[in-house]
C-alpha positions in Angstrom: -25.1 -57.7 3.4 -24.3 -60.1 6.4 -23.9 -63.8 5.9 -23.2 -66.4 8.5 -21.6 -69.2 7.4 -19.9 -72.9 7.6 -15.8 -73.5 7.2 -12.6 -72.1 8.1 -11.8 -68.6 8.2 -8.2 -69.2 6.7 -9.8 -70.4 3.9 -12.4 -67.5 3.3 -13.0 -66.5 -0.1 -12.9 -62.4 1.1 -10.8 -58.9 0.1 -9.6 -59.5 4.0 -10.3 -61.2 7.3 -10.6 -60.4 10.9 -7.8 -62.2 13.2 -8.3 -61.2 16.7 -5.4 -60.5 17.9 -3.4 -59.6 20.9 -2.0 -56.0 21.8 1.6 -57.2 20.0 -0.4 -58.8 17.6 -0.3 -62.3 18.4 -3.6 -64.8 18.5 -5.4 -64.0 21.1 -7.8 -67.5 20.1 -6.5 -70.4 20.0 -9.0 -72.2 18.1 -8.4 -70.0 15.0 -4.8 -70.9 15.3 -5.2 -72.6 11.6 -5.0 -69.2 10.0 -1.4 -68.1 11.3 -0.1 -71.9 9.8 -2.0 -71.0 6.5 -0.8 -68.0 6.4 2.7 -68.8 6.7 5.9 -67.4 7.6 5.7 -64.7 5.6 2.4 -63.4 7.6 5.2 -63.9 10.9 7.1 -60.9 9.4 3.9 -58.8 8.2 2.6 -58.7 11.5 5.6 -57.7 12.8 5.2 -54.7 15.5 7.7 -51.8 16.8 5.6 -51.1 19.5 2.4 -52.2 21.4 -1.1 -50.8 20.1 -4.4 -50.1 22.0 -6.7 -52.3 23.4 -9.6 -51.7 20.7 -7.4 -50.2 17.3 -6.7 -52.1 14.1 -4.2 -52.5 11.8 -4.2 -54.1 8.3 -1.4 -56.2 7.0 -0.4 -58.3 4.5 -1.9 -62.0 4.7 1.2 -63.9 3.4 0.0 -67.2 1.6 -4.1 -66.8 2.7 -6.4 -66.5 0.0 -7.1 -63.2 1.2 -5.1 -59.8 0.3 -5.3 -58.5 3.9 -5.7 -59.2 7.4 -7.3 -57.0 9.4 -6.0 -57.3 13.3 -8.8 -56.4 16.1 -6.7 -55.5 19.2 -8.8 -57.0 22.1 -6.2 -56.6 24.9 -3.2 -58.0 26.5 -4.5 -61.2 26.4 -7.5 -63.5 26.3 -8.0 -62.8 30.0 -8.2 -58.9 29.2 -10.7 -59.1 26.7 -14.1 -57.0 27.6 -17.4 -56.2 25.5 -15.9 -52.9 24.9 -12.6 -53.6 23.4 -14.3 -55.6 20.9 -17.2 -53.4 20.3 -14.1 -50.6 19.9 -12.1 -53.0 17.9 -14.7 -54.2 15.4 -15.5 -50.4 14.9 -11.9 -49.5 14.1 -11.6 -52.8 12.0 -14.9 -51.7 9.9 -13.2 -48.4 9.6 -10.2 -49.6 8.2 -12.0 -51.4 5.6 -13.4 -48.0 4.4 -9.9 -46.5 4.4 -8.6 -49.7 2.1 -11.8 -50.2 0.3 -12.2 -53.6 1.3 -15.2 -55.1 -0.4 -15.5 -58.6 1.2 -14.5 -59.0 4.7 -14.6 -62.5 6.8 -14.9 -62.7 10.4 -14.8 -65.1 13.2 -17.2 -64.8 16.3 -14.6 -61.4 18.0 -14.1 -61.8 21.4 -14.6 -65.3 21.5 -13.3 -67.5 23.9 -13.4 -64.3 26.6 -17.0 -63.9 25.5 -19.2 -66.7 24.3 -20.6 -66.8 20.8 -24.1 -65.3 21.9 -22.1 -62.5 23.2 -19.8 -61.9 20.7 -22.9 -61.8 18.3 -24.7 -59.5 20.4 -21.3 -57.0 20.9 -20.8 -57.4 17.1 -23.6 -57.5 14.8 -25.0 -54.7 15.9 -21.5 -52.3 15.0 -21.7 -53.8 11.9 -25.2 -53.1 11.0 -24.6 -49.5 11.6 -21.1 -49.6 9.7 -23.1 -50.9 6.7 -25.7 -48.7 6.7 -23.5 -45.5 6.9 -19.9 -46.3 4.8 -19.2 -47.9 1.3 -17.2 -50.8 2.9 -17.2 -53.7 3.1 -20.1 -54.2 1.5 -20.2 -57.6 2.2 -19.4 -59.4 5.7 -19.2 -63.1 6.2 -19.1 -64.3 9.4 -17.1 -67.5 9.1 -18.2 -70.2 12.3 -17.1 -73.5 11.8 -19.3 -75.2 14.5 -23.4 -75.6 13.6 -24.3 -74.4 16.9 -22.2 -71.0 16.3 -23.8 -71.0 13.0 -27.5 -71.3 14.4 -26.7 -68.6 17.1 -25.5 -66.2 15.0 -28.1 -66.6 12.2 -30.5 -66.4 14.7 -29.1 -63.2 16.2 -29.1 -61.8 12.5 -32.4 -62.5 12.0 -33.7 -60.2 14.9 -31.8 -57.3 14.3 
């Protein structure tokens, strides 16, 4: 199942969360800049890289102090500037695929590819590679797309609704 809803994604009671992230592994959105602090400096070394990955892999790693055992990193590019529908379309794949590999039940998610992409967007690249993940693997078997703002909430549900 799907669910959109209200709160902070550091907080997310989940197996593991999405953190978009940058092809070294650093945020690649500021806004969700709250889950690096709760995670803590123990996250710092987890995500600690010896080389650069792919625009559109993932990689699981610890999630320090978050509630959450794991965080799954969606390369979207270089930087916020690089970002395209494909690299997260690519990205959210591989993250959904990691999941199966880790057997993550419960996996949070902010709106992916947001601020290159606009929330519409990002619901329209990602919901859809979800679906299909769903319908086809044993995990997650349960996403929760964490928004904080109403007006991502209402998109997004809305979005959900007609697929």
């Amino acid at each position: 199942m799907i669910f959109v809803v209200g709160g902070a994604l550091a907080s997310a009671t989940a197996d593991a969360v999405v953190r978009p992230a940058t092809t070294t592994l650093d945020l690649i959105d500021p806004a969700l800049r709250t889950l690096d602090v709760a995670a803590g400096p123990r996250f710092a070394e987890q995500r600690r890289l010896r080389q650069q990955l792919a625009p559109g892999a993932a990689v699981v790693t610890g999630a320090g102090d978050l509630t959450a055992e794991f965080v799954v990193h969606a390369v979207l590019g270089m930087s916020a500037e690089t970002v395209t529908p494909d690299a997260v379309s690519n990205a959210v794949a591989a993250a959904l695929w990691q999941c199966t590999q880790w057997h993550i039940t419960t996996l949070a998610c902010p709106a992916v590819g947001v601020p290159a992409l606009t929330t519409a967007e990002s619901a329209d690249v990602i919901l859809p590679i979800i679906r299909e993940h769903m319908r086809n693997a044993d995990h997650p078997t349960t996403v929760l797309v964490i928004l904080s703002d109403p007006q991502d909430q209402e998109t997004f549900t809305a979005r959900l609704g007609q697929g």
